[in-house]
N, C-alpha and C positions, 0 to 999 in steps of 0.2 A: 956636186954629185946628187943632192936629194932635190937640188932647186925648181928642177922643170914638177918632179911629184908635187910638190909644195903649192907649187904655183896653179897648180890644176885643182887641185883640193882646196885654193880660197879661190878661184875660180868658180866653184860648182860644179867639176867638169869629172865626175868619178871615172868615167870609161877610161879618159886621158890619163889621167891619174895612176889607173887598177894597170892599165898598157906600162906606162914607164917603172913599176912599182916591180912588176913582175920583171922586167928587163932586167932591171936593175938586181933581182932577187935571183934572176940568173946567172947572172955576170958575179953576182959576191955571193953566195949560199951562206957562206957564214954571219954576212949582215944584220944582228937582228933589230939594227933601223926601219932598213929597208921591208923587213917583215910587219913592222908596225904601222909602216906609211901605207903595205899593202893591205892590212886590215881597216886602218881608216877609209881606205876605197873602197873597201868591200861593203865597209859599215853606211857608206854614204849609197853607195847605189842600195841597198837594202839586202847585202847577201849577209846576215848576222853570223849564218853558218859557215859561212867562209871566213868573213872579219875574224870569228874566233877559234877557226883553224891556223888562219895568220900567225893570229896573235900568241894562241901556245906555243907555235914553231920559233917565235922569237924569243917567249920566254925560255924553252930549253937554248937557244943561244944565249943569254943574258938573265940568269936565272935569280940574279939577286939585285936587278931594277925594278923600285917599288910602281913606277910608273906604269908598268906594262900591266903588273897586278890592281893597278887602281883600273886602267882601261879594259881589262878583263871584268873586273865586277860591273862597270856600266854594260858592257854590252852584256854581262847575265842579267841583269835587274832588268833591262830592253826586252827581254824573253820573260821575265815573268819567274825568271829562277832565283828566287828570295835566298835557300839556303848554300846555291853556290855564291851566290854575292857578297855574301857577311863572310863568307871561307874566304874570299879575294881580300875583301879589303880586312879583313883581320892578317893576313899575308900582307899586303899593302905595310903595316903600321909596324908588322914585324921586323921588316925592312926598313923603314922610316919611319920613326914615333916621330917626327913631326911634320908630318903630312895631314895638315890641318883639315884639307877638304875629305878624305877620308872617315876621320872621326865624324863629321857633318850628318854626311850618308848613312854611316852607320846609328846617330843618334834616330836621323830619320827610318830608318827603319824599327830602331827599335819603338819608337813612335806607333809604327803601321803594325805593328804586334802585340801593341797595350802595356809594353814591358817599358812605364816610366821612371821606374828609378834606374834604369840600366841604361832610357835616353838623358837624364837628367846625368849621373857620370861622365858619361860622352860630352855631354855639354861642357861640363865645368873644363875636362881636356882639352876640349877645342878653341876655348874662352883663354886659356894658355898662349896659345897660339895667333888668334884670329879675333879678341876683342875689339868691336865697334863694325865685324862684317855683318853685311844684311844676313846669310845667311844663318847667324849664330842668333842672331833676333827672331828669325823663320823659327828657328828649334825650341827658342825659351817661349814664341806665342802659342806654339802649336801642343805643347807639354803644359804649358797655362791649360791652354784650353780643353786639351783631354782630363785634366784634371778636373773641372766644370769652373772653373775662376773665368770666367769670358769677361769679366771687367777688365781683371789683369792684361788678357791676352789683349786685348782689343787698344790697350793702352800700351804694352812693347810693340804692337806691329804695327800701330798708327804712327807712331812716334819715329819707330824705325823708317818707312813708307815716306816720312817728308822729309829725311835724310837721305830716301834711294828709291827716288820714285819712279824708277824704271826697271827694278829688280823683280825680273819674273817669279823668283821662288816666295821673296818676301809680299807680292803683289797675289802669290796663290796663300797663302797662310792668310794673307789678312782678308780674302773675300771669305772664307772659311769664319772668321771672328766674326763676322759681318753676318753671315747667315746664323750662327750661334746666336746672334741677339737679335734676332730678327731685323734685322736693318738690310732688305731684302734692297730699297734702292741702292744704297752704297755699295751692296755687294754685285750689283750689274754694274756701274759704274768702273767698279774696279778688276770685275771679269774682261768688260768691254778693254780696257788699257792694257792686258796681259795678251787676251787674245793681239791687240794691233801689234804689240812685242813682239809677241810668238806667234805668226798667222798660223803654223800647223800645229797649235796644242789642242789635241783633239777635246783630252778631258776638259781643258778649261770651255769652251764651246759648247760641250754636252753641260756642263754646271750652269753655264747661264744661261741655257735653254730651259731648262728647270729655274732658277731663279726668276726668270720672268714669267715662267708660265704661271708659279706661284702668286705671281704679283696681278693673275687674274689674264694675262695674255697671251692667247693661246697660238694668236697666227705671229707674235714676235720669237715665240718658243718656236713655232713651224721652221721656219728661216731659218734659226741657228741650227737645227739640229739637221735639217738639209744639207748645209752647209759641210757637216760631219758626215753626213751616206756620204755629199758628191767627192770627199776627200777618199772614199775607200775605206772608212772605218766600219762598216755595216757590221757590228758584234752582235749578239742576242740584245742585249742591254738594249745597244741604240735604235734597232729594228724595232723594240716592244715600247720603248717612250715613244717613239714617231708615231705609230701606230696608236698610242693613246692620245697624242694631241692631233692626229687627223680626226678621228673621233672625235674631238671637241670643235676642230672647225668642219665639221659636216663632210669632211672627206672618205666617206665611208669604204666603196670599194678600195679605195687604198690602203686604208687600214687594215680590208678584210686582206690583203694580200701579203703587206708585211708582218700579220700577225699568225698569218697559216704559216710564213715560211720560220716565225719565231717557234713555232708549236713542233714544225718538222722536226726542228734540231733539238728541243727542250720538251718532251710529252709531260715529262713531271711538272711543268711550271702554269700553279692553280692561276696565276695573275692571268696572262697570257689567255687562260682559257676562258676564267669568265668576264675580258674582253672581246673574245670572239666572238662567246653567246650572244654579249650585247651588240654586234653587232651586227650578227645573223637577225637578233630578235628585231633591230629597228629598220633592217632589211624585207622583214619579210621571207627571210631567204633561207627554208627547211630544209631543202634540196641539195644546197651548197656545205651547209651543215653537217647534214646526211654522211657527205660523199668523204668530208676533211674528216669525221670521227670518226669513220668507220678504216678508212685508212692507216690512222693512227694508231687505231687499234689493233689493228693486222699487225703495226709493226711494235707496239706494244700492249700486248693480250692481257698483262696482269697491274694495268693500272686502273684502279678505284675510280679516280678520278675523271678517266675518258667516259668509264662505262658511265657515270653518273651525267656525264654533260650528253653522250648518248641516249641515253632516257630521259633528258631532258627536253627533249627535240621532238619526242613523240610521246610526251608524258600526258598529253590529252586526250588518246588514245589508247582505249583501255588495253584491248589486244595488243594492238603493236607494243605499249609497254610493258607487256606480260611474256612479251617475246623477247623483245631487251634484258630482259632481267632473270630467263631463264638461259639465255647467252652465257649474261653474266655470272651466274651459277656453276657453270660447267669451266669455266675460265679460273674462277676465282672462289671457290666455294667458301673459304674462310675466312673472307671480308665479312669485316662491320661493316662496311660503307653498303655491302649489296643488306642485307638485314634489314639498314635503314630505306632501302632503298623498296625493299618486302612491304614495308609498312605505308611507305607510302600507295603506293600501288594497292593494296589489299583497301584500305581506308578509301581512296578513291572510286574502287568496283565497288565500297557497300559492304565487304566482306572483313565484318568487326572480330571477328572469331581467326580468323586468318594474320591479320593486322597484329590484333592481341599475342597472341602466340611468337611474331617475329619479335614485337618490342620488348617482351619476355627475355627470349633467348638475347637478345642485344643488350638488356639492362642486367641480365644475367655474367655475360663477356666483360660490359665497363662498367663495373661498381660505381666507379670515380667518375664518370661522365655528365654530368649537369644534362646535357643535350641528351642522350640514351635514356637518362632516369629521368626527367621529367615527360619524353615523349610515350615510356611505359607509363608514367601515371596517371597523362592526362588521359589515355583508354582505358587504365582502368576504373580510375573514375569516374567515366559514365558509363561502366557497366555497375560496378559497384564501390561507391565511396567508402564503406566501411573497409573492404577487401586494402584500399587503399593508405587507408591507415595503416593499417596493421602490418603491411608489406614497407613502410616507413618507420615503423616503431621500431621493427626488423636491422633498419639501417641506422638508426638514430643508434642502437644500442653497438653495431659493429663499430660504429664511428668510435668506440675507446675515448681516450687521449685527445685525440684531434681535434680542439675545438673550432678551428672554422669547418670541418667536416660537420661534425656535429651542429652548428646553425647553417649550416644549410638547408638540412635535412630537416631541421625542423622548421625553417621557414616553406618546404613544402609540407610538411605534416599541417601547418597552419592552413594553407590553403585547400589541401583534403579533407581538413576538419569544415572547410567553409562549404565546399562541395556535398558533405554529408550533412548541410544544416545544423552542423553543430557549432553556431557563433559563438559561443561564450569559451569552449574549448577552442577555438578558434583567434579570440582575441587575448588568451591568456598565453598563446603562445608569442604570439605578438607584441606581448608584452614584456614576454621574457627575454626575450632575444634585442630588444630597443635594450633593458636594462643591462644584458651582457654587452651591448655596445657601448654605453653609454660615454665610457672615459675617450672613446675616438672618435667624438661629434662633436659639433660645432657649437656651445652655448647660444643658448638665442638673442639677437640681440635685441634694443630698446629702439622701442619705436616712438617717435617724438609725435607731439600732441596735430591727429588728422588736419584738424580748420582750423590750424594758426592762421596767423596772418601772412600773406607772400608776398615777395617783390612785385611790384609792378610790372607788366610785359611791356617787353624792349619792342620796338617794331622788326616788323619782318624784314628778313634780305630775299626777297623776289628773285636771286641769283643763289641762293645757298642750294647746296646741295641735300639731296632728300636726306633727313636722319628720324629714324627710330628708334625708341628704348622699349624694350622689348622684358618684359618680369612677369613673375609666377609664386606661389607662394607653395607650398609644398602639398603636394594631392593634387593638384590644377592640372597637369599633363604638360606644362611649359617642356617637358625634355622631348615627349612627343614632337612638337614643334619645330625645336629645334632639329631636329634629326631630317623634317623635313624638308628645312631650308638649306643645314648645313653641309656644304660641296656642292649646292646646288643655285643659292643664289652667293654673287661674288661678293656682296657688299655685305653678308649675313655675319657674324664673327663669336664663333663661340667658346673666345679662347679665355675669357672669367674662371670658364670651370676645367681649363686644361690644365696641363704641365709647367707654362710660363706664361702665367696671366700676366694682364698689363699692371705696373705699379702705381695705380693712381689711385686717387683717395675713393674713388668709387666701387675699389674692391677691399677696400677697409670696415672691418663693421664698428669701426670706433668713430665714422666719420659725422654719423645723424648726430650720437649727443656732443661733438664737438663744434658743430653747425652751431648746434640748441645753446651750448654754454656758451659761442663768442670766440673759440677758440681755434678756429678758423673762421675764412668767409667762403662764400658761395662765388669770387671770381678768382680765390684760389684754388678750388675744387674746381674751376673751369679749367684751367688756365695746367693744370696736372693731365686732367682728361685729354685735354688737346697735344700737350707735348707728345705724349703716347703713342697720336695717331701713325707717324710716319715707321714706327716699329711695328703697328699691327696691320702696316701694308694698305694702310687707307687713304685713299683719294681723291673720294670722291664721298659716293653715297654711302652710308653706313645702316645697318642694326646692330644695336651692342643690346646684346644678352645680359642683363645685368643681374647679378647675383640676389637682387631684390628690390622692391624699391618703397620705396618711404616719400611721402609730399615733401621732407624737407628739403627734397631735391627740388623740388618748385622757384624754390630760392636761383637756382642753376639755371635752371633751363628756361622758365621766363623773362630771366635777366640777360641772358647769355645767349638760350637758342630757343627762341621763341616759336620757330617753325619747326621743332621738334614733336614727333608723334608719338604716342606712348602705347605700346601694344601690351595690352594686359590679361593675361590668359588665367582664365575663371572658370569655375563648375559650381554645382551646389557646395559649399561649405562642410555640410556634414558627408557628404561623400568624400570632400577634400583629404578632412581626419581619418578616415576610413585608408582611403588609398594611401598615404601617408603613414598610420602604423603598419598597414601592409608590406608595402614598397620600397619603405624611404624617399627620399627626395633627391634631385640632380645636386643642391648643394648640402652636405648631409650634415642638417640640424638635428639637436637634442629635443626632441621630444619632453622628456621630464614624463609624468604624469598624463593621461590622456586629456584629462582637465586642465593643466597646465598648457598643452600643445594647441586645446580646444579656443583658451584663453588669449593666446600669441594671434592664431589664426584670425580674433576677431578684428583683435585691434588692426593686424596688417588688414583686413577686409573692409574697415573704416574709412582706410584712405582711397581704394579704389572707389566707394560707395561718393567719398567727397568729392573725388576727382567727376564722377559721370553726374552729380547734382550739381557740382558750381560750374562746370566746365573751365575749372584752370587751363588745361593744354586740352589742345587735340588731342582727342583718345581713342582706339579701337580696341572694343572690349570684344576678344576672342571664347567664346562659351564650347566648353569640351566636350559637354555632357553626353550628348549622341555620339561624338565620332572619335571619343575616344582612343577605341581599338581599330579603326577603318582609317586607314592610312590614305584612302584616296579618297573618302568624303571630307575629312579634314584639309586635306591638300585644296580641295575643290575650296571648301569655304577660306582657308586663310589667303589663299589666292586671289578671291574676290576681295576681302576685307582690305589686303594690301595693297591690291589693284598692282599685282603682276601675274606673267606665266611660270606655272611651276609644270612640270612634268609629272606623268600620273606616275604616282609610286609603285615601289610592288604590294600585293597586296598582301604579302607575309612580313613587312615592312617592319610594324610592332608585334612580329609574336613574342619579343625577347622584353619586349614591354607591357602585357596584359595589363591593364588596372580595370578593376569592376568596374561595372558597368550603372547609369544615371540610377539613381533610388536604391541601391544596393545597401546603403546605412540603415533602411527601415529595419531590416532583418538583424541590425546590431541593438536595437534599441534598449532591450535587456539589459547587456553588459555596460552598452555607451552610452546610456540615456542622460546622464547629467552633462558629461562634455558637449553631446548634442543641445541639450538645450541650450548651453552658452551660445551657441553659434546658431540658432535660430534666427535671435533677431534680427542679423546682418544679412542672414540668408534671403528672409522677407524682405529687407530692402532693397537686395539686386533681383528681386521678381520671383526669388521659389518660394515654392508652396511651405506653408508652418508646420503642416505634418508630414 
């Protein structure tokens, strides 16, 4: 009776199928088989709306089959209906408490809702049931790893994975453990094996489009995520990755076209638009620009965010942007966004009185705004510094209670005291504020003796790939640097000072005096660095950023990687200390005393001083002094120094990073005079002047 449906349904033949399903549903009404064989037709041609028409009709014939309630939750969860599916299959269990794959589902869900003690429950039931399936290994790696145990997970789902190595579910969890520990090849690896399982898994496809893109390739990302439009999947999402990896392989009007149609359906989304800009801007193309914001804007009048990429477009012109932003006045009056947008415009035309007044009323609206109050103070500071203070004193004392409120405010009081000529109130604040931090910094660590003796250099491999070490000592502007390699050259890595640095003895700072005592060697500190590499997605050529460096790495790298180049990013000395109690530093040392910090500074200044006198390694000594704060004359020289191309930056690039500018320490001499003089004499050795 049901054999000809059956047979068309492992056929792939839905129409046949939905044809005999329905005959058949005519012939029996009361069947509620035959109602479920027609929703599995319906579900196969893609009528979901039908499938779960079907499918209730057969539940009211058959109302206490857990089966019909478990194929009812799939085809809700196919829609994206989370809290009729958990209804289904908690009906499902009511009916059948041991309907093992049920419990599964629902632990995954409770997974996808962060609720794991409720997926961990579910588990221990299903573990009743179903001990030793893939699927119950998917659930205990996946609740590992929300948990942040990714060793754990990565050790149930590997394990599981060579017990069932063709398990879609367990084969998606474990590329997930894989990307958790950055093991970005494994995790293509084992995308690439699920997508050949499941040729239509969209998501698995779109994930390892991303996984390789991250792994630096952007036309292998192209392919996959093609792959995904030509199936019919074109969602916001995969429109707006495509669109940023055509971007990366120069496919620009294609980009521009799938990112205008992402913008049509999504005006809110900031990503999306400032993809556009950049691609209108590397376009050339104001016209085009013009025509997509002004559009959007018609169709939504009260978004901040268009008006501002719309006075973007004509922000070099004074007029036309005085016309944009009187637009946007009448639209949207009681935007911050148009305020900041006053300011700039006003500061642009010349008009300091005009400017003043909006960053006023703007820092007046966000108390709390780091961006509002510092753009009100740096105008009023160069009308009047003191005015500046005082309108800071003002906030220092709101701040109450709050003490990161309160250092903040006075780390800009510090800086309007500098603005006002007043250095010594100026570094007393600076001082204050290092000593409120003091318990959440880094001790500094011992630097082993500059012109010891070093290994001898190993010969070179003529075939090695290029490698850099890349260090800075705190006040140098190394974070500058990085910011303008980082995303932008692929071999660049500046993941030392991220969230899951590498674990090698090279981000230990116990590792120089353990070099120095015997207590390790210098080809087990290789031989750590190296294992690392294939988690930090490295290939090929490298810069490693390194949290600091000390000659007793010399041991290492002349024995080990002899063609390694050491980029060492330097300024005056005492402007070092300076910017350094100002700013802090990218890795955030304990200062101590200004004497003490002056003291640390010399000695790490010893070893670059030895490295450029003996020429132990290949060096390129990076000097800040001038470019500082200029993101594109810096870009210019570190690009020659490395001998590659970089792209010219923007030139607002370090506003969020200001450090004084070269000889700025003179004006401290007062307060700093003795730290300063410790570090004279190092100063004079790398070429600056003794006063």
């Amino acid at each position: 009776m049901y054999d000809s449906i059956l047979d068309a349904l492992r056929r792939g033949a839905p129409a046949e199928a939905l044809a005999a399903a329905r005959a058949l549903a005519t012939e029996r009404p009361d069947d509620a088989r035959a109602r479920e064989l027609m929703a599995q037709a319906q579900r196969m041609a893609g009528d979901t709306d039908g499938a779960l028409a079907s499918l209730d009709h057969a539940i009211t014939l058959q109302p206490d089959e857990a089966s019909l309630q478990f194929q009812r939750a799939a085809i809700l969860l196919a829609r994206r209906d989370i809290d009729g599916a958990t209804s289904a299959l908690g009906r499902t269990l009511e009916l059948d408490p041991n309907r093992y794959q049920a419990y599964i589902v629902q632990a995954e869900l409770a997974i996808g809702r962060g609720d794991l003690d409720e997926a961990e429950r579910l588990e221990k039931m299903a573990a009743r049931l179903g001990e030793g399936d893939p699927g119950l290994s998917a659930v205990r790696g996946m609740i590992a790893l929300r948990r942040g145990d990714r060793d754990r997970a990565l050790s149930i789902l590997s394990s599981a994975a060579e017990r069932n190595p063709d398990d879609p579910q367990l084969l998606n969890a474990l590329a997930f453990a894989y990307i958790a520990r950055d093991h970005l090849a494994f995790a293509e690896q084992t995308l690439l094996r699920l997508c050949d399982l499941v040729p239509g898994n969209t998501p698995a496809r779109r994930l390892l489009a991303d996984v390789v893109l991250r792994q630096g390739r952007p036309g292998d990302a192209s392919a996959h995520i093609e792959q995904v439009l030509a199936a019919g999947r074109a969602s916001t999402e995969h429109l707006r990755f495509a669109g940023g990896v055509d971007m990366q392989t120069g496919q620009m009007p294609r980009a521009t076209t799938r990112l205008k149609e992402v913008l049509a359906r999504t005006p809110d989304d900031r990503t999306t638009l400032d993809l556009l800009m950049r691609c209108w801007e590397l376009q050339d193309d104001r016209d085009d620009a013009r025509a997509t914001l002004e559009a959007a804007i018609a169709r939504s009048p009260r978004n901040a965010a268009l008006w501002d990429a719309r006075l973007g477009v004509d922000g070099h012109d004074g007029e036309a942007a005085l016309a944009v932003v009187e637009r946007w006045s009448q639209a949207m009056p009681e935007s911050p966004a148009l305020l900041q947008a006053r300011v700039r415009v006003a500061l642009a035309a010349g008009d300091a009185a005009a400017a003043e007044a909006a960053a006023r009323e703007l820092a007046g609206r966000l108390p709390n705004d780091p961006r509002a109050q510092t753009q009100y103070l740096d105008i009023l500071s160069a009308r009047d510094p003191q005015a500046s203070v005082a309108h800071l004193r003002t906030l220092e004392a709101a701040a109450g209670d709050d003490d990161n409120r309160r250092l903040q405010v006075q780390g800009w009081r510090a800086l309007a005291h500098d603005q006002a000529g007043e250095a010594a109130d100026a570094a007393r604040v600076w001082l204050d504020t290092h000593a409120a931090w003091a318990q959440r910094l880094m001790p500094l660590p011992l630097w082993s003796a500059p012109d010891a003796p070093r290994a001898p250099a190993a010969a070179v491999d003529p075939d090695a790939a290029r490698l850099v070490f890349m260090a800075g000592l705190p006040g140098a502007g190394h974070e500058q640097v990085g910011r303008l390699l980082d995303g932008v050259v692929s071999a660049f890595r500046a993941d030392r000072l991220g969230t899951n640095p590498p674990r090698d003895a090279l981000q230990n700072v116990h590792t120089v005096g353990r070099l120095v005592r015997g207590e390790t060697t210098a080809a087990d500190v290789h031989a750590e660095w190296r294992a690392q590499l294939p988690a930090r997605r490295i290939q090929g050529a490298l810069i490693d950023w390194l949290l600091w460096w000390d000659n007793a790495y010399l041991d290492i790298t002349r024995a080990h990687l002899p063609h390694a180049e050491l980029l060492m990013v330097v300024r005056d000395p005492r402007d070092m200390l300076l910017n350094w109690l100002a700013f802090g530093s990218p890795v955030p040392f304990r200062m101590g005393t200004p004497e003490e910090g002056a003291a640390w500074l010399a000695q790490g200044l010893e070893h670059i001083v030895v490295l450029a006198e003996q020429e132990l390694q290949p060096l390129l000594l990076l000097r800040t002094d001038e470019a500082g704060n200029d993101p594109r004359v810096l870009s210019a020289t570190l690009a020659q120094l490395l001998g590659v191309e970089l792209p010219v930056p923007p030139p607002q690039l370090f506003s969020d990073q200001y450090r004084f500018p070269a000889g700025n320490w003179r004006r401290y001499t007062g307060v700093l005079g003795a730290a300063f003089a410790m570090l004279t004499p190092v100063a004079v050795r790398l070429g600056y002047s003794e006063t």
